[in-house]
Backbone as JSON, one array per atom type, in Angstrom:
{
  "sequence": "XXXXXXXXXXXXXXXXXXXXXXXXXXXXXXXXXXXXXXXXXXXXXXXXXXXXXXXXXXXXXXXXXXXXXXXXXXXXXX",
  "N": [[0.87, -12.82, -1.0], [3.19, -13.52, -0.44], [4.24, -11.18, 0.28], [3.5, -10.18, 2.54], [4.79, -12.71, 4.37], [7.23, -12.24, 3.99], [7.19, -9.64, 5.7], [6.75, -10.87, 8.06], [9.31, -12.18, 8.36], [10.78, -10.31, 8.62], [11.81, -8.53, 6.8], [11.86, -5.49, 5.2], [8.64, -3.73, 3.89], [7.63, -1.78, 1.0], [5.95, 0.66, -0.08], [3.87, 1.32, -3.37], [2.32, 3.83, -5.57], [0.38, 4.36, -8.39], [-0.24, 7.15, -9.46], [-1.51, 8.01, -11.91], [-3.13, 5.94, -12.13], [-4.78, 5.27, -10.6], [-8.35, 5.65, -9.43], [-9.55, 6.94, -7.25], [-11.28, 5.48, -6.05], [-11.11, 4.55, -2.7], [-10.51, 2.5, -1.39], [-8.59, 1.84, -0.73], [-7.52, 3.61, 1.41], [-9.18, 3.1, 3.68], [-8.8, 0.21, 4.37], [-6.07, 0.9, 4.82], [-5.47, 3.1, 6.45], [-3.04, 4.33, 7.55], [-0.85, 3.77, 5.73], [-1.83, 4.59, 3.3], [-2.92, 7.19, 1.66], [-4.87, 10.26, 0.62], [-5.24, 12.98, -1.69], [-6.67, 16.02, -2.04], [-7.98, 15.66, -4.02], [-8.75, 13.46, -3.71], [-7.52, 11.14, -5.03], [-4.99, 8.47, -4.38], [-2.12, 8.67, -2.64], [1.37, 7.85, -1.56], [2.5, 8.83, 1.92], [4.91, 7.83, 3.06], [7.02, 5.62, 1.74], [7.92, 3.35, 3.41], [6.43, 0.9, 4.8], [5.22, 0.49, 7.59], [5.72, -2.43, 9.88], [3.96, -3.87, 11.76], [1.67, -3.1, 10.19], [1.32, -4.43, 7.97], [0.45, -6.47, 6.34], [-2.24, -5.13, 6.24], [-1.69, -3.23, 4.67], [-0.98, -5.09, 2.24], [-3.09, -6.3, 2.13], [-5.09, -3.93, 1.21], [-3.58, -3.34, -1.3], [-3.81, -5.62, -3.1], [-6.8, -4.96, -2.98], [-7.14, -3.04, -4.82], [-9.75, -1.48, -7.25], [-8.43, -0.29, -9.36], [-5.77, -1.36, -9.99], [-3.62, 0.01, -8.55], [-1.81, 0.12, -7.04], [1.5, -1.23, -5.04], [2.63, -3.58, -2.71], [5.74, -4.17, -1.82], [9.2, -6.35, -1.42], [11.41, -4.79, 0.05], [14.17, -4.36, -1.98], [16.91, -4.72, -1.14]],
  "CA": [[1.16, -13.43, 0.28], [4.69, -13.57, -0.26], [4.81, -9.61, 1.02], [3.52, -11.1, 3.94], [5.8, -13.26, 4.74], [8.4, -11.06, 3.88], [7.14, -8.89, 6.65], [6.64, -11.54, 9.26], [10.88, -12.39, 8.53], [11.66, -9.16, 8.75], [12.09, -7.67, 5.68], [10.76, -4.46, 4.95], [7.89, -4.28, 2.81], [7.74, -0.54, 0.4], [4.23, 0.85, -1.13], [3.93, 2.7, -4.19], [0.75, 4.17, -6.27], [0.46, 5.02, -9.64], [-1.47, 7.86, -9.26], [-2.06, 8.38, -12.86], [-3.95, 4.56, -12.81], [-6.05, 5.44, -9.65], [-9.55, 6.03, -10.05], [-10.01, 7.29, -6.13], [-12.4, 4.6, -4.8], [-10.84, 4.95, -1.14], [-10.91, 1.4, -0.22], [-6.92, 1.24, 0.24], [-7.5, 4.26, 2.61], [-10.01, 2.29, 4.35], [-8.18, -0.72, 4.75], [-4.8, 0.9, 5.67], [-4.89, 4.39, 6.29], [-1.43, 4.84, 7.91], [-0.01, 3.44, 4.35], [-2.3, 5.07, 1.88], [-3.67, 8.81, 1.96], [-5.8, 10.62, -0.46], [-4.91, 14.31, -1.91], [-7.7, 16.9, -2.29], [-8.94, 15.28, -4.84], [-8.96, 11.76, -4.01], [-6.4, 10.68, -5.53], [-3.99, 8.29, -3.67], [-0.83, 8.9, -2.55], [1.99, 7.62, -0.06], [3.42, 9.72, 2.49], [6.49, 7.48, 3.47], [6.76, 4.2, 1.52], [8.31, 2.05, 4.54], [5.62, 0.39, 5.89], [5.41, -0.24, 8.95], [5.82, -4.13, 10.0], [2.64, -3.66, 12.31], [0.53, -2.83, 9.57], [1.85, -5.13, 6.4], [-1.26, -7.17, 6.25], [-3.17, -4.75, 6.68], [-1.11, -2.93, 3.48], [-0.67, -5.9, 1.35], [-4.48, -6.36, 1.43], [-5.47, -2.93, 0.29], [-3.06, -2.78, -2.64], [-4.69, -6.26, -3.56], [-8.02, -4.47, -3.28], [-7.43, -1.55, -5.37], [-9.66, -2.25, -8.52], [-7.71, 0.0, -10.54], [-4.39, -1.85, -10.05], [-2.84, 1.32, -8.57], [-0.53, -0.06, -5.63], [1.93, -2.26, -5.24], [3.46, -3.15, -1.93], [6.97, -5.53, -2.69], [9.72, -6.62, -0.45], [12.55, -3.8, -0.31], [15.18, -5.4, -2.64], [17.79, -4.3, -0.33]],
  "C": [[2.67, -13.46, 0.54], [5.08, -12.16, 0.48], [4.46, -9.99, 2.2], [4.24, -12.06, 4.55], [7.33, -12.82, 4.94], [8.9, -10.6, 4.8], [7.24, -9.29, 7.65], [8.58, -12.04, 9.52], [11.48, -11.13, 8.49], [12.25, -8.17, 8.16], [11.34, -6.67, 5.75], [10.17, -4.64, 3.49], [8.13, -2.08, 2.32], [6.29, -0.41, -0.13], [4.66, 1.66, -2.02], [2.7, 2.45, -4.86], [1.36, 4.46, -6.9], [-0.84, 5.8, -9.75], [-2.36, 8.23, -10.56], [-3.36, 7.05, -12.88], [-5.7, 4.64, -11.58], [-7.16, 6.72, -9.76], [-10.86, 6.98, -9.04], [-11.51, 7.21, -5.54], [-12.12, 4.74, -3.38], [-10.57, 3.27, -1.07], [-9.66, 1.09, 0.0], [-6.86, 2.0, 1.69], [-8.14, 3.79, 3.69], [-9.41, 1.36, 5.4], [-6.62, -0.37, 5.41], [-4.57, 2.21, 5.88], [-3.7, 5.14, 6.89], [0.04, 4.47, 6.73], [-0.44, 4.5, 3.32], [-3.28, 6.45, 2.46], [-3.92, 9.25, 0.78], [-5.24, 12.06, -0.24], [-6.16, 15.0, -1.86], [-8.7, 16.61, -3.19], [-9.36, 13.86, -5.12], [-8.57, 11.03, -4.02], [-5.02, 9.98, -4.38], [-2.87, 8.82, -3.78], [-0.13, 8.27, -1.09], [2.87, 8.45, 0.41], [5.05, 9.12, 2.81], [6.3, 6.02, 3.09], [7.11, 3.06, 2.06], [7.0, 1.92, 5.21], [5.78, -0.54, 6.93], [4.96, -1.93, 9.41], [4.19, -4.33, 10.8], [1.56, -3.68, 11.47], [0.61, -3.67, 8.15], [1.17, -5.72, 6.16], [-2.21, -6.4, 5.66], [-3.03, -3.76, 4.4], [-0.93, -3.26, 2.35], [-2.55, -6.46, 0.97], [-4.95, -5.01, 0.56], [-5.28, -2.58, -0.94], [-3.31, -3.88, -3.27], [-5.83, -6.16, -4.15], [-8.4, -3.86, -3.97], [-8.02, -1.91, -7.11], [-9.33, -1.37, -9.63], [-6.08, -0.43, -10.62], [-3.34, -0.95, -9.96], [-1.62, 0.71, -8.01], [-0.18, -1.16, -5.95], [2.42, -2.41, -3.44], [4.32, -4.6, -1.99], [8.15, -5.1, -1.32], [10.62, -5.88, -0.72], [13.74, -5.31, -0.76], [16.63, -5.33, -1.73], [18.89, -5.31, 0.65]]
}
């Protein structure tokens, strides 16, 4: 919840996968698919890890959801 809040003050929030840990259930793509995209084989990946303030909810749930503890999404330290 704190990435949420983050996002609502204005901070940018960042995603990242560990693609080696993901097990390519989908349900981050589901829940945020302008954060999280799948390769050919499934397998997450992020195209541009600024997520967009619009969607940080939406972002910070999915990488909650993921039950292989792939994603993270954290407040750019910046």
């Amino acid at each position: 919840m704190a990435e949420l809040n983050a996002a609502s003050q204005g901070t940018t929030l960042r995603a990242f996968a560990d693609r080696e840990r993901c097990c390519g259930y989908g349900i981050c793509m589901q829940l945020c698919p302008e954060v999280f995209k799948a390769d050919a084989d499934g397998i997450v990946y992020v195209e541009n890890e600024i997520v967009p303030a619009e969607v940080a909810g939406e972002a910070t749930e999915a990488a909650a959801s993921c039950p292989a503890e792939a994603l993270r999404v954290v407040a750019d330290s910046q």
